[in-house]
C-alpha positions as CSV (number, residue, x, y, z in Angstrom):
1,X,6.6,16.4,-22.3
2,X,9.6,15.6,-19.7
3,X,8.0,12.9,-18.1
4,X,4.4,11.0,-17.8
5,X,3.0,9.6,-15.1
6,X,-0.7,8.9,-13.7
7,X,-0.3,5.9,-11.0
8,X,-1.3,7.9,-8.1
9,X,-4.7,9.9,-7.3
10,X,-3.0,13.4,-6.7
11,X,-1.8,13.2,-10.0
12,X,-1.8,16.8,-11.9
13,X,-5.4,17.6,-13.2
14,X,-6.4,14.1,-12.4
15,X,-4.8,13.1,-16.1
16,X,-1.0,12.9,-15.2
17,X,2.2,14.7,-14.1
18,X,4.4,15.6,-17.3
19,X,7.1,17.6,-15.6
20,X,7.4,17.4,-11.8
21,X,5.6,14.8,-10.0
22,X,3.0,16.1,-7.6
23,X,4.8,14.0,-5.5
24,X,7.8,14.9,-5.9
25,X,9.5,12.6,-7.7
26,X,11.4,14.4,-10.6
27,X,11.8,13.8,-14.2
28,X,14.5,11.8,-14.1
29,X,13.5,10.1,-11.1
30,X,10.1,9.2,-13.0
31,X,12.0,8.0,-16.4
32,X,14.5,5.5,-14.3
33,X,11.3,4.2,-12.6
34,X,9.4,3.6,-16.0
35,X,12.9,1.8,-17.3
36,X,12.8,-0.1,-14.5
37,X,9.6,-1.4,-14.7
38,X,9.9,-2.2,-18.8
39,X,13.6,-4.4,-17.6
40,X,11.1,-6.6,-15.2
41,X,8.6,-7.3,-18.3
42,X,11.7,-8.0,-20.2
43,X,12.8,-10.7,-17.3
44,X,9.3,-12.0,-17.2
45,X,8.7,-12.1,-20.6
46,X,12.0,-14.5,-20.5
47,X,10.6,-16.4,-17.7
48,X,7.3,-17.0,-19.2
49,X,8.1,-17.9,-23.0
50,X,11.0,-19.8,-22.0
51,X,9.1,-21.7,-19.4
52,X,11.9,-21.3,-16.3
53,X,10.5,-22.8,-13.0
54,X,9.8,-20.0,-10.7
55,X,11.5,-22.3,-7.9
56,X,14.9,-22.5,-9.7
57,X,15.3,-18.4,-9.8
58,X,15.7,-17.9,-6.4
59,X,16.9,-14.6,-5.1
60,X,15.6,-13.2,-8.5
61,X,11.7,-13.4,-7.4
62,X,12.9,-11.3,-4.4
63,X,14.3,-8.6,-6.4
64,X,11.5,-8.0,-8.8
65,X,9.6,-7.6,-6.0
66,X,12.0,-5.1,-4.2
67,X,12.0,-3.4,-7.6
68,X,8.1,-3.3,-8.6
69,X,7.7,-2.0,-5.2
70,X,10.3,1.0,-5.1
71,X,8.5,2.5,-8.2
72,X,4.9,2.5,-5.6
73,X,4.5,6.2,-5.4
74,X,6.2,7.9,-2.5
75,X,8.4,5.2,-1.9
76,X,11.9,5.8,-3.4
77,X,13.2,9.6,-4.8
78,X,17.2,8.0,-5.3
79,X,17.9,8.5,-8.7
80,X,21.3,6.2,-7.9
81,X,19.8,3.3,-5.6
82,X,17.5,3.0,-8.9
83,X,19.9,3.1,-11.6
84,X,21.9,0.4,-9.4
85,X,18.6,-1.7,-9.4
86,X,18.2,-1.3,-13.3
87,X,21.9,-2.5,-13.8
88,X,21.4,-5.5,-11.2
89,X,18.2,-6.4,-13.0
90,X,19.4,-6.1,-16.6
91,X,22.7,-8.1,-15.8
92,X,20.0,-10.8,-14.4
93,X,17.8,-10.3,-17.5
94,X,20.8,-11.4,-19.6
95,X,21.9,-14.5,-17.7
96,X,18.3,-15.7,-17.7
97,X,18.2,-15.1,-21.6
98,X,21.6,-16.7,-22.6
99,X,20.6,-19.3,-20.3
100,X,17.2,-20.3,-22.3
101,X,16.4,-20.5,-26.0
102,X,13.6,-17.6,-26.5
103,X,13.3,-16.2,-29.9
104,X,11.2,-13.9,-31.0
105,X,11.5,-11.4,-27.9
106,X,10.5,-8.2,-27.0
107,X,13.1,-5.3,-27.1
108,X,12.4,-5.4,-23.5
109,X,14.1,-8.4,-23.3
110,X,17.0,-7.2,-25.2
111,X,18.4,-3.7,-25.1
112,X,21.1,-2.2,-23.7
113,X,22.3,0.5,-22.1
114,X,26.0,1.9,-21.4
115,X,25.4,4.9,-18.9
116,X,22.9,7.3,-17.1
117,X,22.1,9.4,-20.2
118,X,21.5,6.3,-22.5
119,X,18.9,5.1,-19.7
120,X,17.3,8.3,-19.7
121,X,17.4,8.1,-23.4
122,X,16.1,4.5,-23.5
123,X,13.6,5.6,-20.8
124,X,11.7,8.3,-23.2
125,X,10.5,5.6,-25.7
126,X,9.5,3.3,-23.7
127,X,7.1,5.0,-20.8
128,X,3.2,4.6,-20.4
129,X,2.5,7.3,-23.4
130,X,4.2,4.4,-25.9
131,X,0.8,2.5,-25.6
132,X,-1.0,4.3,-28.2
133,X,-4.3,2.8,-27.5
134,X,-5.7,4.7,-25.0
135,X,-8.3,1.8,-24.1
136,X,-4.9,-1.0,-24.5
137,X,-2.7,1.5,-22.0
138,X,-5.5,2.0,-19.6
139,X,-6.1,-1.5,-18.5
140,X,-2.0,-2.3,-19.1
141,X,-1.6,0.7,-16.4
142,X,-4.4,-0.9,-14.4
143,X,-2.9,-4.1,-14.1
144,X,0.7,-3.0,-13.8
145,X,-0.2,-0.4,-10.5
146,X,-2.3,-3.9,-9.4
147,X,1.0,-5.9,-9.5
148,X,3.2,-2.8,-7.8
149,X,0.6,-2.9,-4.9
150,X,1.1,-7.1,-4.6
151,X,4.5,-7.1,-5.2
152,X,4.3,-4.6,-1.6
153,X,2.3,-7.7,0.3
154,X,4.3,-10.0,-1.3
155,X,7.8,-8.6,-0.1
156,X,6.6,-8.3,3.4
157,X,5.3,-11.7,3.6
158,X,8.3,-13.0,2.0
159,X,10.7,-10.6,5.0
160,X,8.7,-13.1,7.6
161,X,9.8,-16.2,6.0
162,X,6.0,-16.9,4.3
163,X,6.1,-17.5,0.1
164,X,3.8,-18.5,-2.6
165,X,5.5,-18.9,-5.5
166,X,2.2,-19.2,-7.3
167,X,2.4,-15.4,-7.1
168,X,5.6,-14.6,-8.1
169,X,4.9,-17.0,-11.0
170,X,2.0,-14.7,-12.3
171,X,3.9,-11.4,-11.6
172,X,6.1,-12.8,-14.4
173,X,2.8,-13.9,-16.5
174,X,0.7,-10.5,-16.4
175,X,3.9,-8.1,-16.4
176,X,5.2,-10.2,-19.6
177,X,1.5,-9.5,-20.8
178,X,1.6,-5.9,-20.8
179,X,3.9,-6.7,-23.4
180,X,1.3,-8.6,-25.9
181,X,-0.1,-6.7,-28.9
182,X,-2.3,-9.6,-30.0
183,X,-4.1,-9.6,-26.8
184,X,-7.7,-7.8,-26.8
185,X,-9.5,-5.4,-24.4
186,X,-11.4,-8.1,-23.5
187,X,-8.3,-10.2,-23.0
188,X,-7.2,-7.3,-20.8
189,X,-10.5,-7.3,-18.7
190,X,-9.5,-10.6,-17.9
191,X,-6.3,-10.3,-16.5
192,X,-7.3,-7.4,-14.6
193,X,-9.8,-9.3,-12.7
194,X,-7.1,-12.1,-12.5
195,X,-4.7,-10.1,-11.1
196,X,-7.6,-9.4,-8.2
197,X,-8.1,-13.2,-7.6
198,X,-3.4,-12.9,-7.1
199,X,-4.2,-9.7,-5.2
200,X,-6.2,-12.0,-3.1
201,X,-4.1,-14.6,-2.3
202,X,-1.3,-12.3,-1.5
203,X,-3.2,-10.5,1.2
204,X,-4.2,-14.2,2.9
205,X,-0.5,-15.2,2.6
206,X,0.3,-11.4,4.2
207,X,-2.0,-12.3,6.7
208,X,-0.6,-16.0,7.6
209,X,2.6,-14.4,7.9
210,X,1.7,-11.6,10.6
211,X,-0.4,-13.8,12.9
212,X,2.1,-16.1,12.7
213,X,4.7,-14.4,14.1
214,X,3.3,-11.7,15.8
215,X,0.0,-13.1,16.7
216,X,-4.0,-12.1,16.0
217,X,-4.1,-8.4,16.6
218,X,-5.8,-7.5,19.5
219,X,-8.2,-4.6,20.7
220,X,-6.2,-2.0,21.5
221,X,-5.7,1.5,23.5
222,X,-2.9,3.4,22.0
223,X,-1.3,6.4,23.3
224,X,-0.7,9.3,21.7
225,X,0.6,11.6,23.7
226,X,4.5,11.3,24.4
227,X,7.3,10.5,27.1
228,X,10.4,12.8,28.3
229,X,12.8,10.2,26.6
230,X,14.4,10.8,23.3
231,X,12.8,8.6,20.5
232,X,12.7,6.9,17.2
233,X,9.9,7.3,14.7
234,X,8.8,4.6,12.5
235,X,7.0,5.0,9.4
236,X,6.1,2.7,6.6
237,X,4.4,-0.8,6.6
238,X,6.9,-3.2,7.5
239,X,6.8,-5.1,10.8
240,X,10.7,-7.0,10.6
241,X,11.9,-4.1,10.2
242,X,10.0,-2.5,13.6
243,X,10.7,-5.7,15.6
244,X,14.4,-5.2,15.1
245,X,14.3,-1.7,15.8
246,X,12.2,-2.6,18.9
247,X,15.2,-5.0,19.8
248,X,18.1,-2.8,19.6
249,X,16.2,-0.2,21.8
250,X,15.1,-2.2,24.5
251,X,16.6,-0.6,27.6
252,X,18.7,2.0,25.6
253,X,16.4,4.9,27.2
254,X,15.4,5.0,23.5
255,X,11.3,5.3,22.8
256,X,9.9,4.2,19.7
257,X,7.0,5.7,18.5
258,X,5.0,4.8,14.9
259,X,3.8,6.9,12.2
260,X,0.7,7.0,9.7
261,X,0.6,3.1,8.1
262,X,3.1,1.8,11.3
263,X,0.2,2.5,13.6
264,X,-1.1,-0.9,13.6
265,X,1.7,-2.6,15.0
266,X,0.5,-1.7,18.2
267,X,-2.4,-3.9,18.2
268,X,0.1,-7.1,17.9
269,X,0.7,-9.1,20.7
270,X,4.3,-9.8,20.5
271,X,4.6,-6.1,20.0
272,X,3.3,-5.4,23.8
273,X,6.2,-6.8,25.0
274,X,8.7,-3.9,25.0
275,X,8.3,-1.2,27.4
276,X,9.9,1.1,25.4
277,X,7.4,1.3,22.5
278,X,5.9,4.7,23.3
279,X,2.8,4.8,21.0
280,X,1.6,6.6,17.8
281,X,2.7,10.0,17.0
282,X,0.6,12.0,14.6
283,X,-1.4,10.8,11.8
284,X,-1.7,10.3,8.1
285,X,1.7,9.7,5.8
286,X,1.5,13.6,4.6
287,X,1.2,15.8,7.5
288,X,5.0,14.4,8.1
289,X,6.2,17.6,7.0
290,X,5.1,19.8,10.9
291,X,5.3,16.6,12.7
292,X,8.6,15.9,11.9
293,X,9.8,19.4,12.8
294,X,8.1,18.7,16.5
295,X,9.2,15.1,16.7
296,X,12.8,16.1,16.9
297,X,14.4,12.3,17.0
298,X,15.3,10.4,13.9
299,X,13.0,8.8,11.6
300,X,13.0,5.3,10.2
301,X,11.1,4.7,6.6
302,X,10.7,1.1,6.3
303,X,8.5,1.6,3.3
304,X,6.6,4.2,1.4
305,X,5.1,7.1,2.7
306,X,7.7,9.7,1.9
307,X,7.4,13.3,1.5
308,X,10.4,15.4,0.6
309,X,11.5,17.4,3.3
310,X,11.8,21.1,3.3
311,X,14.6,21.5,5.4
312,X,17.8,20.3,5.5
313,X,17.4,19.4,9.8
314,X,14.6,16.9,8.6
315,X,16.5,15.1,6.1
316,X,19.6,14.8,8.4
317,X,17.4,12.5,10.9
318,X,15.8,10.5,8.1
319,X,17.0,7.3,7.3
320,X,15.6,4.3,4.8
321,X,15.4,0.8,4.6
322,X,14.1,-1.6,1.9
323,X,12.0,-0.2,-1.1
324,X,12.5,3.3,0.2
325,X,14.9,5.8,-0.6
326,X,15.8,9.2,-0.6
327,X,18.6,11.8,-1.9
328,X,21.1,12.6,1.2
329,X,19.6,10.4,3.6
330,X,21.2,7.2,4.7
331,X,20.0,4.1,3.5
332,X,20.4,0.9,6.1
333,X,21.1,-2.5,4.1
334,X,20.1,-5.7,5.6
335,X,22.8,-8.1,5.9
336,X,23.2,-12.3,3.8
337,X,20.3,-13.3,6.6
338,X,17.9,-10.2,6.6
339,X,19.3,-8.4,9.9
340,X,20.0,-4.6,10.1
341,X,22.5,-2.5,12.1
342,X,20.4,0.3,13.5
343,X,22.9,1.2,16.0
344,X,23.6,4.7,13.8
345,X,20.0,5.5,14.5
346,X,19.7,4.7,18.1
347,X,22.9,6.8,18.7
348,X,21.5,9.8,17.0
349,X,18.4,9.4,18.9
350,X,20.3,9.9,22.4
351,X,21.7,13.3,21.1
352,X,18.4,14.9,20.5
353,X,15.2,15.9,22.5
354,X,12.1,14.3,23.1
355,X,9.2,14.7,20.9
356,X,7.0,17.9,21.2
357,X,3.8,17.0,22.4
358,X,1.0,17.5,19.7
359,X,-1.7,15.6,20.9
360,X,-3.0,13.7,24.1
361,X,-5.2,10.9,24.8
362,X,-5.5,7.5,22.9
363,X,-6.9,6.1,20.4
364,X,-8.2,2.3,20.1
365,X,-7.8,-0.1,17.4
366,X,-6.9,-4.2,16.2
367,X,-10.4,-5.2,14.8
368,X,-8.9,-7.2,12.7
369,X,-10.8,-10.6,11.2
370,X,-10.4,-12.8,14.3
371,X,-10.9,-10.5,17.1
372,X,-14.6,-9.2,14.8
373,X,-15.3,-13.0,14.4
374,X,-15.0,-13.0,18.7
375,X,-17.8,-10.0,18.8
376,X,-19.5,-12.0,16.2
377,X,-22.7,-12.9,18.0
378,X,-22.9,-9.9,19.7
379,X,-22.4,-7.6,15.8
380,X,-25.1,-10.3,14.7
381,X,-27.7,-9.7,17.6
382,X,-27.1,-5.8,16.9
383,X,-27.5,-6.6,13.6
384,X,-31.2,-8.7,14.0
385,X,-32.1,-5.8,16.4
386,X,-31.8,-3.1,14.1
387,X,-29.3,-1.8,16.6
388,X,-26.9,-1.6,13.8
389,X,-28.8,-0.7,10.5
390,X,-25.1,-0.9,7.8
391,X,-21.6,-1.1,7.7
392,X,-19.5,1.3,6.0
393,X,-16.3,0.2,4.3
394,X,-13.9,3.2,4.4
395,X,-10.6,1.8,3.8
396,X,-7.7,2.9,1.7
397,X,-5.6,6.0,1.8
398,X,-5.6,9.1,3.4
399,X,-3.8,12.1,1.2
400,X,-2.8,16.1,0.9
401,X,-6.5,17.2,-1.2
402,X,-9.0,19.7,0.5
403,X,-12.0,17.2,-1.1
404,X,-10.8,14.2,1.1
405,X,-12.7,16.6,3.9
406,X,-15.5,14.9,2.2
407,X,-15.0,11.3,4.5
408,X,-14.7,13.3,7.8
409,X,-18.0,15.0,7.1
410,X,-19.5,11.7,5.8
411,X,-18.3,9.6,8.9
412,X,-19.4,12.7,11.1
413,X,-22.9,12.8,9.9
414,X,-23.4,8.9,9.4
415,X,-26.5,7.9,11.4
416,X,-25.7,6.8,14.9
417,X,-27.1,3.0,14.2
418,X,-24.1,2.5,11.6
419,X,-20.3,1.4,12.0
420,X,-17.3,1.8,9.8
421,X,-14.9,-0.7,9.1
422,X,-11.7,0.9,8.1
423,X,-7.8,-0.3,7.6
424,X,-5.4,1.8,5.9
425,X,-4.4,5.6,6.6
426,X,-7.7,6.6,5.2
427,X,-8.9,6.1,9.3
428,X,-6.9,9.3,10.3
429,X,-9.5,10.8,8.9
430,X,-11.8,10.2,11.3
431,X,-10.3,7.8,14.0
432,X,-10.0,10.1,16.7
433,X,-13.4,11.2,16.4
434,X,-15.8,11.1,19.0
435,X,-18.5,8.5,17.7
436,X,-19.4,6.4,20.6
437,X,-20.5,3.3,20.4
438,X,-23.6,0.6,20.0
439,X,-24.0,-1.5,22.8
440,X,-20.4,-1.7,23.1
441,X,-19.1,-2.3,19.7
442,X,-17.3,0.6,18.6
443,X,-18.3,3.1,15.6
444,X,-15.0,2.5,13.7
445,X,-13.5,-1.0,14.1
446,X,-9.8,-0.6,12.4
447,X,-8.9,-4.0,11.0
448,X,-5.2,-2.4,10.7
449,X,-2.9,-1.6,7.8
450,X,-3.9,-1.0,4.0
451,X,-3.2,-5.1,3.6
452,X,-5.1,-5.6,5.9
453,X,-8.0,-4.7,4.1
454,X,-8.2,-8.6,3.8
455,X,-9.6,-8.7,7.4
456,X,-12.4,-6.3,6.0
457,X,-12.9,-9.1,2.9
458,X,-13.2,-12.4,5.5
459,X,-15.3,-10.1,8.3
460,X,-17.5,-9.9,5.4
461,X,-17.7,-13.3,4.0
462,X,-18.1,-14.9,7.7
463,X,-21.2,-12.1,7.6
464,X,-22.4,-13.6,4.5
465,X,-22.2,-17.3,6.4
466,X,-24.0,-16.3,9.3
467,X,-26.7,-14.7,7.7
468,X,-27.3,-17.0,5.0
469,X,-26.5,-15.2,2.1
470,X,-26.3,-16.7,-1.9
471,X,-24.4,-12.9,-2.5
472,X,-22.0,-10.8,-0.8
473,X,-23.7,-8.0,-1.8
474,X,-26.8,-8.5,-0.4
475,X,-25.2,-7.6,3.1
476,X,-26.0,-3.9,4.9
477,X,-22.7,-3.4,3.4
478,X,-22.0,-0.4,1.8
479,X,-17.9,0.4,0.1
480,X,-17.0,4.1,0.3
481,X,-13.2,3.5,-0.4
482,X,-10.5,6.7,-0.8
483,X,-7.8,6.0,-2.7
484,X,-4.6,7.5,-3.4
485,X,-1.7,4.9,-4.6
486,X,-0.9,1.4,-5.7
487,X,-2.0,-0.9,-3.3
488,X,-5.2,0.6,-3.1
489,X,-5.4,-1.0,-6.7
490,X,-4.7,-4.3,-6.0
491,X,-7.3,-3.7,-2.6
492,X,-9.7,-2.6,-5.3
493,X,-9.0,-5.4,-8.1
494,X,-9.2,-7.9,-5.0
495,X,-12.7,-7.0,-3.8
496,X,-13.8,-7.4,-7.9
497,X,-12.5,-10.3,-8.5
498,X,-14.7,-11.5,-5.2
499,X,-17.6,-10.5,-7.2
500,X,-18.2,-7.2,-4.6
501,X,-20.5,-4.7,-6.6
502,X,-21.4,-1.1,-6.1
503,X,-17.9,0.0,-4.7
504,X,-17.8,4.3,-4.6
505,X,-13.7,5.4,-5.1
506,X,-12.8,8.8,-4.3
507,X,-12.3,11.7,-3.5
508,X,-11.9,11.3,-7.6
509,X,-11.9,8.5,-10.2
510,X,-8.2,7.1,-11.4
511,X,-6.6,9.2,-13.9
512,X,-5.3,6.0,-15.8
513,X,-9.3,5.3,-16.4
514,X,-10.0,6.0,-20.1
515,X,-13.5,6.6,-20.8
516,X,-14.2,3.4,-22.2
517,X,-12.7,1.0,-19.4
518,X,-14.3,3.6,-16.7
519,X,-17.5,2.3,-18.5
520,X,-17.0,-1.0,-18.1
521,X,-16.3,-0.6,-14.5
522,X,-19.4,1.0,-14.5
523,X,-21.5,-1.3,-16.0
524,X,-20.0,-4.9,-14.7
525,X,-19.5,-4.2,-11.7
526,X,-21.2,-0.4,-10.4
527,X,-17.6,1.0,-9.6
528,X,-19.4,5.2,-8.8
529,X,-17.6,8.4,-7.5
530,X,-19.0,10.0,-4.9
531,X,-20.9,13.0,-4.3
532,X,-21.4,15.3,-1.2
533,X,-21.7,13.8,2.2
534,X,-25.4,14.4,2.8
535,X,-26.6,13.0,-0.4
536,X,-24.6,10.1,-0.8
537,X,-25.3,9.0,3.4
538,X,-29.5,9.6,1.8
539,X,-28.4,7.4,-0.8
540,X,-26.5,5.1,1.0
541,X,-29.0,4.5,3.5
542,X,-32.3,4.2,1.3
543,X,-30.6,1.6,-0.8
C-alpha cells in the first residue's frame, strides 16, 4: 500500500485511497500531508505537557493553522510548498522543545529528517494505518478531520483581525491527544464531542469577524450571466483575499466574478460597493473543469476547492493564495502586514477574452441569521398557520458522485408547504431551481458559505425561543446534510455537541467510521444515511 487516506467522502470504495487519491492528490503528495500533520501533534504535544502560554507563541498559532488547513482535501497538490511547511514547522518544533523541559515525549516530538526521501520514509510509519485499533484510529481520524475543518474558520477569522486563543489552545490539546495510548474509546467520544463545542465557537468568532467588517449579509439578487469585459474568477472561501482583489480591479476594465464556495460574498454589504464585481459564474467546486475552459480569464484560489486541470491553458491562468497550492501554477504570498500584489493577475486578465456565457438570469441568496431573525414573525405566523409544515437542513457539500442526484430529486419533490435552509456548495444542487415561494418567504433561504452553517445553528435556536421549546429537536426541523470534506466534520461535530439528534449524512456514511463508533453515532445521537427521495420525504414528513 503506497498511501492511505479516507478524510474525504469520494474516497475509493467508501474505505480509503491507497494509491492515487480520488482527488488527485498523489502518493507522495498524501505522505508529506500525513508527516505534516504527525510534526503539528509533535508541537502540540510540546505545548501541552510543557504548559507554554498559547499567547507567548505568536506567529506559531498562525502556522498550524495554515498547515492543518492545507492538508483539507482539495486544497494544496505542491509537494514543495509542503515540504517547505514541514521544515518551517519542525525547526519551530525544536526551538519550542529546547526551550521547555518535557521528558517523556512522543517521537513526534522528536525525529528528524535530513531530505525529501527520509520524509517520505518517515511518512510510511507514521500515517493513519499506524493506529492499529480500528475503534482508537476511527475516532483519532474523526477528531483530527474536526480540527482540519476549525483550523479553516479559524484562519479566516484570524485574516480579519478576530482571535480566540481559547481555540488555538485546544487545537494543541486534542491534536497532542491523538497521541495518548492510555486514553479510552470512551475518552475519545469525549473529545469528539468537545471538539464540536471548539467547532462551535469558531464558527461564532467566523461570524463576528465577517459582519464586522463586511456587514450582516443581505437578501440578495445575483447575476449569473456575464459582461463583454475581461474578468477574474475567484474561488475558495476567503473574503480578504476577494476584497483586495476587488480593490486592485476597481476601474481597471477588469470584472470579477466568484465561483462555487465564493458565491456568498455577494450578499455582503461592503461588497456592493464595486461596480466591477460582475456576479457568480457557474456552480459547485467540481464542474471547474468545462467552466474554466469557457471562463477564459485567470483564476484566483484563495482556498480549497481544487481540481487538477487537464490542460495545460487552464493551469497557465490559475493562480493560489494561502492554504492552496498547486504544481506549475503561481502561488501569490502576502506581504509582513497581510497585503497581496495581484497586479500579475489583473494584467493577464486584460490580455484574454471575456467569459463564455453559460447561463443567464439570477439567482437570490444572504439568509443568513440576522436577515431570518428580520422575517421572523412573518416564518413564525407561516409556521402557526400551517403555511409552512418543516424546515429542511441541506447544508454541506456539493461533489462529483452520480448518488448526490439524490438531494435535487429530494428538494424537487419536497411538499410545497416546506423550506430548505441551506449554506455551503451543497445549494448548487438545487438553488436555481424553480420552487416558488410561501407567502413570500422563499423555498431555499441560503444562510451563505459552509461556515456559515452557524447562521443555520442560531436561526434554529432563536426558533426554539420563540416557540417555547425545552429541546431543539422538537422543532419541524428535519437535517438532511451532504457531505464531502473536512469542514463538514467540524459542521457535523458542532451540531452534536448542541445536542441536535436524528441528523441523516450522505450521499454515504464516512469511510473513517468503524463499525463500532458508526454505532455509537447511531445510538446517542440517531446519526442515519439516507435512502431514496420518495421514502425518506414519507418519512420525513410523518415523523
Amino acid at each position: 500500500m503506497s498511501m492511505f487516506c479516507y478524510q474525504c467522502q469520494e474516497t475509493a470504495g467508501g474505505k480509503g485511497c491507497t494509491v492515487h487519491g480520488v482527488c488527485g492528490k498523489s502518493e507522495e503528495v498524501a505522505k508529506l500531508q500525513d508527516l505534516l500533520i504527525y510534526t503539528l501533534k509533535g508541537i502540540s504535544e510540546i505545548v501541552v505537557k510543557g504548559k507554554i502560554n498559547v499567547k507567548s507563541l505568536g506567529q506559531t498559532n498562525y502556522e498550524v493553522l495554515n498547515s492543518l488547513f492545507m492538508t483539507i482535501t482539495n486544497a494544496n497538490f505542491d509537494a514543495g510548498s509542503i515540504e517547505k511547511q514541514i521544515v518551517k514547522m519542525i525547526a519551530v518544533r525544536d526551538k519550542l522543545r529546547n526551550s521547555t523541559d518535557c521528558a517523556d515525549l512522543h517521537d513526534a516530538a522528536t525525529f528528524t529528517v535530513s531530505c525529501r526521501v527520509s520524509m517520505l520514509g518517515k511518512a510510511a510509519s507514521i500515517g493513519v494505518l499506524s493506529t492499529a485499533d480500528e475503534d482508537v484510529r476511527s475516532l483519532r481520524e474523526m477528531i483530527t478531520y474536526g480540527l482540519k475543518g476549525m483550523a479553516a474558520y479559524t484562519e479566516h477569522a484570524k485574516n480579519i483581525g478576530k482571535e480566540d486563543l481559547s481555540i488555538n489552545a485546544f487545537l494543541y490539546e486534542a491534536l497532542a491527544a491523538t497521541l495518548d495510548d492510555s486514553l479510552s474509546v470512551d475518552d475519545l467520544v469525549a473529545l469528539t464531542l468537545k471538539t464540536g463545542e471548539y467547532g462551535v465557537k469558531a464558527m461564532a468568532l467566523l461570524d463576528e469577524a465577517n459582519t464586522s467588517r463586511f456587514g450582516n449579509p443581505e437578501i440578495t439578487k445575483v447575476n449569473i450571466g456575464v459582461r463583454k469585459n475581461p474578468a477574474i474568477l475567484i474561488s475558495g472561501h476567503d473574503l480578504t483575499d476577494l476584497e483586495q482583489l476587488l480593490e486592485q480591479t476597481k476601474g481597471t476594465g477588469v470584472d470579477v466574478y466568484t465561483h462555487s464556495e465564493m458565491l456568498p460574498a455577494h450578499y455582503y454589504p461592503a461588497f456592493k460597493k464595486y461596480e466591477n464585481f460582475a456576479g457568480n459564474y457557474g456552480n459547485a467546486w467540481w464542474k471547474q473543469l468545462n467552466e474554466f475552459v469557457s471562463f477564459h480569464g485567470p483564476i484566483l484560489f484563495t482556498t480549497n476547492c481544487i481540481v487538477p486541470p487537464r490542460s495545460e491553458e487552464v493551469r497557465n491562468r490559475i493562480f493560489t493564495t494561502g492554504s492552496a497550492g498547486f504544481p506549475g501554477c503561481k502561488h501569490i504570498e502576502a506581504d509582513k502586514n497581510g497585503k497581496k500584489d495581484f497586479s500579475e493577475i489583473i494584467a493577464l486578465a486584460k490580455t484574454l477574452p471575456a467569459p463564455d456565457e453559460i447561463e443567464t438570469g439570477s439567482i437570490v441568496g444572504g439568509f443568513a441569521h440576522n436577515q431570518v431573525f428580520a422575517l421572523a414573525d412573518k416564518i413564525v405566523d407561516a409556521v402557526k398557520s400551517g403555511a409552512i409544515k418543516k424546515f429542511f437542513v441541506m447544508a454541506g457539500c456539493d461533489g462529483r458522485m452520480k448518488s448526490r442526484e439524490y438531494y435535487t430529486e429530494f428538494a424537487k419533490k419536497l411538499p410545497k408547504d416546506t423550506v430548505i435552509l441551506t449554506a455551503g456548495c451543497a445549494k448548487y444542487r438545487y438553488n436555481k431551481l424553480q420552487l416558488g415561494d410561501i407567502g413570500g418567504i422563499p423555498r431555499v433561504l441560503d444562510a451563505g458559505q459552509c461556515n456559515d452553517s452557524y447562521s443555520l445553528v442560531l436561526i434554529a435556536l432563536k426558533l426554539k425561543e420563540i416557540f417555547g421549546l425545552d429541546d431543539i429537536n422538537d422543532l419541524p426541523i428535519v437535517y438532511n446534510i451532504a457531505w464531502y470534506e473536512q469542514k463538514a466534520v467540524i459542521v457535523l461535530l458542532a451540531l452534536l455537541s448542541l445536542g441536535v439528534k436524528n441528523i441523516h449524512l450522505g450521499p454515504t456514511l464516512p469511510g473513517f467510521l468503524s463499525p463500532n463508533v458508526a454505532k455509537v453515532l447511531v445510538e446517542k445521537f440517531g446519526i442515519a444515511g439516507v435512502g431514496t427521495a420518495d421514502d425518506d420525504i414519507e418519512r420525513f414528513m410523518n415523523a
